[in-house]
N, C-alpha and C positions, 0 to 999 in steps of 0.2 A: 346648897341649902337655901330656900326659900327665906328671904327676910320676911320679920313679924310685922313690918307695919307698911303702913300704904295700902294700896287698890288695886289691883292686877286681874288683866282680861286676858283670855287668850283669842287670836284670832289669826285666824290662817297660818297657822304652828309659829305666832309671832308673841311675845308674853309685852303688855303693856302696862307702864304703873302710872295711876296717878297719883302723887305725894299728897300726903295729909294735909295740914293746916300746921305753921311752923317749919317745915322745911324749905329750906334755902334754895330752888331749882337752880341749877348752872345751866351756862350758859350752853346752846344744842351745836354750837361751832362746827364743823366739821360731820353733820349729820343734813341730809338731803340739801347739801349744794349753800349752807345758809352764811357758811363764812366769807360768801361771795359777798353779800353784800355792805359786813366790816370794812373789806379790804380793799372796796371798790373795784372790783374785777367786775362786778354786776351793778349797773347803775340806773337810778332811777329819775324821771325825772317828773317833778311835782305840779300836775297841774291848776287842779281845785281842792279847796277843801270841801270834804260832803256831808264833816257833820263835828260836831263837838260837844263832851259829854265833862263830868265832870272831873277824871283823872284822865282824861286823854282826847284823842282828836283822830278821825278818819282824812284820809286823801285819795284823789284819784292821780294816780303818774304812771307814767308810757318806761318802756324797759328801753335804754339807749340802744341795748344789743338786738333785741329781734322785736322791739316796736311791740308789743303786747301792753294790754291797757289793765293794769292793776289796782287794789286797792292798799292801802298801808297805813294799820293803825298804832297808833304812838300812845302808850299808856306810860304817860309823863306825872314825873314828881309824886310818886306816890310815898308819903308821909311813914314814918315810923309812930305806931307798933304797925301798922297796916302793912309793911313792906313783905313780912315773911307768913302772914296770912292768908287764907283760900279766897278773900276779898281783894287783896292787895298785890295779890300774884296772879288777877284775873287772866290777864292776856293768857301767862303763860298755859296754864289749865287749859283755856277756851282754844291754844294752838294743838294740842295733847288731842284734845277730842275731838278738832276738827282730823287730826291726821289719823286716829280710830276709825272715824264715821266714812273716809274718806272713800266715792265712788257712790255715797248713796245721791238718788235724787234731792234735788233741791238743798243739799249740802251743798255748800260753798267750796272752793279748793285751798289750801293754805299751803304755801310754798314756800317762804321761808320765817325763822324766828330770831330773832337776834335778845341775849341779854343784856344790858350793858347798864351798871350800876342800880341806879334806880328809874332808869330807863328802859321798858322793853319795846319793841317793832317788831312786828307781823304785818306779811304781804299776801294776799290771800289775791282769791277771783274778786273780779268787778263784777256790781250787780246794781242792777235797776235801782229806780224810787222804792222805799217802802212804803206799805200801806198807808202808814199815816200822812204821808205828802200826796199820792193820790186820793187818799179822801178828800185832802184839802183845795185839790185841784178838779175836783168834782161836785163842790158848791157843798162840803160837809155831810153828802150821804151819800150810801150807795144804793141801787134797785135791790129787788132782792135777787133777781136772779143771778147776778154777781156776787154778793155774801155766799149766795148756795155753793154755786161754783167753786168758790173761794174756800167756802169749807169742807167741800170733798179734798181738796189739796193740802191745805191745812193739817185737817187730822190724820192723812195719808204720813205726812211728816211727821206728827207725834208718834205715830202706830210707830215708824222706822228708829225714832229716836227712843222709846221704850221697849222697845223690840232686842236691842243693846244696852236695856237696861241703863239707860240716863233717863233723870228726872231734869226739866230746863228748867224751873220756877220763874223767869222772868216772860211768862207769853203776852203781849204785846203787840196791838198794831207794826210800831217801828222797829221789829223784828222780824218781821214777814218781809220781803223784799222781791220785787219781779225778777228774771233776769233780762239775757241783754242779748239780741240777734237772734237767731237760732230758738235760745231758748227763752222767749220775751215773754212767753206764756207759762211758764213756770212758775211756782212760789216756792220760794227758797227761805230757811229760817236759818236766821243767826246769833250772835251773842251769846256766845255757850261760856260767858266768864262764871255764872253764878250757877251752873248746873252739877249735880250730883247725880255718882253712882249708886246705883243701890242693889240688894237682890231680893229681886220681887217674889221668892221661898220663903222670905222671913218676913211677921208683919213688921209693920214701921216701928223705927226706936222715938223713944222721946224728943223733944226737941232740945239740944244742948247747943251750947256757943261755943263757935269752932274761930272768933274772932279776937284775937288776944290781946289781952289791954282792955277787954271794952266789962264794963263791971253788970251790963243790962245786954240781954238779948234781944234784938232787933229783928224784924221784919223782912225774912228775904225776897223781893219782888218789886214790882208795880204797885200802887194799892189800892190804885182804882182798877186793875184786872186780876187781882189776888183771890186766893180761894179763901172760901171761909176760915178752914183749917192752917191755911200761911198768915193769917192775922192773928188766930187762939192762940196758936205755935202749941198745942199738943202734943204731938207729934210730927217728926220729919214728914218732907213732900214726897207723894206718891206721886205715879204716874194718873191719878184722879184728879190730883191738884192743876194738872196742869190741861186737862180736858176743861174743867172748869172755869179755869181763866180763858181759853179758849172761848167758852158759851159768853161770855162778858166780851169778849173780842167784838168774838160775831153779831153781837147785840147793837154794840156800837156804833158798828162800819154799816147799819142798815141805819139805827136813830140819829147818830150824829151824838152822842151823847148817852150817862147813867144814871139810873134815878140817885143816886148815891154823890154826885158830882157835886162839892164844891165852887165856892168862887174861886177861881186859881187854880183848883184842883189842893187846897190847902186845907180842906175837913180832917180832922184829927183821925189818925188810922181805927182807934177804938170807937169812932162813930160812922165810920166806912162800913168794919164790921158787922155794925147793931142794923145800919140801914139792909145790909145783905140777907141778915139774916131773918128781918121783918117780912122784908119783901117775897109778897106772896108770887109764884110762879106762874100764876096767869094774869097779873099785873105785869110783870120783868116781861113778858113774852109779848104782850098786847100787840097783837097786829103782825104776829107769827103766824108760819104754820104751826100746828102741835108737835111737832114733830124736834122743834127745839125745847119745848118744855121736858120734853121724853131725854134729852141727849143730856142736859142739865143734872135728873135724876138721877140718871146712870152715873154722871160723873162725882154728885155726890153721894152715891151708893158705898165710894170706895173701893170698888173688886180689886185683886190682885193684878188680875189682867182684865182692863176693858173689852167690850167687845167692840172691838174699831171695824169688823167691816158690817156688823146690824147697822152701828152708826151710821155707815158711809151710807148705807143704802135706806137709812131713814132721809138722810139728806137728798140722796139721787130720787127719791119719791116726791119730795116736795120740788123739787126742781123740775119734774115731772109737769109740773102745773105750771110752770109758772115761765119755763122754756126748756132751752135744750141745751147738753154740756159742749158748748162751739169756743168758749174759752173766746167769746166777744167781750169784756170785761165793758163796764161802764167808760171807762178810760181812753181803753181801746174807741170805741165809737165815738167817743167826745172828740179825740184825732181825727178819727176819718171824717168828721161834719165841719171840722177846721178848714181840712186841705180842701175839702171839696168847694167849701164856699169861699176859700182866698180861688178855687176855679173857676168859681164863677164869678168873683169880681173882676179876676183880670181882664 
């Protein structure tokens, strides 16, 4: 007999649930090789840290056994009532969907989960800089013909990620990530702690608080790439919301910056909003092709299903002008003018 509650997929004659908000996930022990790393039979070992947020911490460490270079994030001390929340049990969720999505492009790999009190770990693939450190490393903009690029890839991965009917709400520069060797050219998205399923048959339900203890509903997202609609809270996030925060993405990684910004980035979220909504689209776009004012519309058109590949190929039209898809990243050539001229000083 089918249980009443939870989220269940089916795929490849496999039945997946993701638990509500309020259940307790146990621990995955004994499920794809993870009690290995409890019990020390799989050991890792720690070499940098790559990032730290605010209930937890990324690292990069080498596998003692076969020398492979992983990532392992630590979602530490997470506070009660937050503990048995869809907030608070982020890791766990974000290892759930990574092991759904798993084998798509520019997904990451995720290989094992450990629970342990109010402690979880996840070790997943190693991946490149995110966007946001090569922007910073390319003097705070990009050309455009890199943004283009970037966004045929980009929404290549929404399309996949709503395609299985996940909403991500948090799109973000520092969720975009290159990867590494092989695949250096790739854009791989991450961070699936705060993503929802949905079914794109039924329109969207209102917005209810799925966080328990908290007496005000809050803001799921970035707020400075947030959709209109993720600051009103009307309504739950569609797969629009997240195209839109996208067109805010892409905005940025070519300005360096939104007209909406803050000092700090500390402008009160209900005036983030009003600036969003003020701002006319051939302002936000100045010194676009038209072709992102078009892709903005669409996303706040709302449809059920977008149309991701008009998109793509409103993108590959302006890119059309302005070069060619050689997956030469701004970045990429900032390197190659490095090496060449430490060869020519030697």
């Amino acid at each position: 007999k089918r249980p009443s509650s939870g989220v269940f997929l089916e795929k490849n004659g496999r039945r997946w649930r993701l638990e509500p908000a309020g259940v307790n996930l146990k621990s995955q022990q004994g499920t794809h090789g993870m009690a290995r790393v409890l019990r020390g039979d799989h050991k890792f070992n720690y070499k940098a840290l790559l990032g730290r947020g605010t209930f937890g911490e990324v690292y990069r460490a080498v596998s003692e056994q076969t020398g492979q270079e992983v990532a392992i994030k630590k979602e530490l001390g997470v506070p009660e009532p937050n503990r048995k929340s869809a907030i608070g049990r982020s890791l766990a969720r974000e290892y759930r969907v990574l092991r759904f999505l798993d084998g798509g492009i520019g997904i990451p790999r995720a290989y094992y989960f450990v629970s342990g009190g109010d402690k979880d770990t996840m070790v997943y693939e190693c991946l490149g800089q995110d966007l946001g450190d090569l922007l910073k490393a390319c003097g705070g903009r990009f050309g455009m013909k890199t943004v283009l690029m970037l966004a045929d890839q980009m929404l290549s991965r929404l399309e996949f990620l709503h395609s299985n009917n996940i909403v991500h709400r948090d799109i973000k520069p520092q969720n975009f990530t290159m990867g590494l060797g092989k695949n250096a050219q790739i854009v791989y998205l991450i961070d699936y702690g705060l993503c929802i399923f949905v079914n794109p048959n039924l329109p969207p339900v209102p917005h209810i608080n799925t966080l328990q203890g908290s007496a005000a509903v809050e803001m799921v997202g970035t707020a400075r790439f947030a959709s209109i609609n993720a600051h009103a809270q009307k309504r739950s996030q569609t797969f629009s919301d997240d195209l839109e925060s996208l067109a805010y993405v892409l905005i940025y990684l070519r300005n360096g910056k939104l007209p909406w910004q803050g000092t700090g980035d500390k402008k009160p979220f209900n005036l983030i909003r009003i600036s969003k909504e003020r701002q006319s689209l051939s302002e936000l776009c100045q010194g676009f092709p038209r072709e992102f004012q078009d892709f903005i519309k669409d996303a706040r058109a709302d449809r059920l299903r977008p149309p991701y590949h008009a998109q793509r190929k409103m993108f590959r039209k302006a890119l059309g002008v302005t070069g060619v898809l050689d997956w030469q990243y701004d970045w990429v050539l900032k390197s190659k003018e490095s090496k060449q001229s430490k060869r020519s000083s030697a």
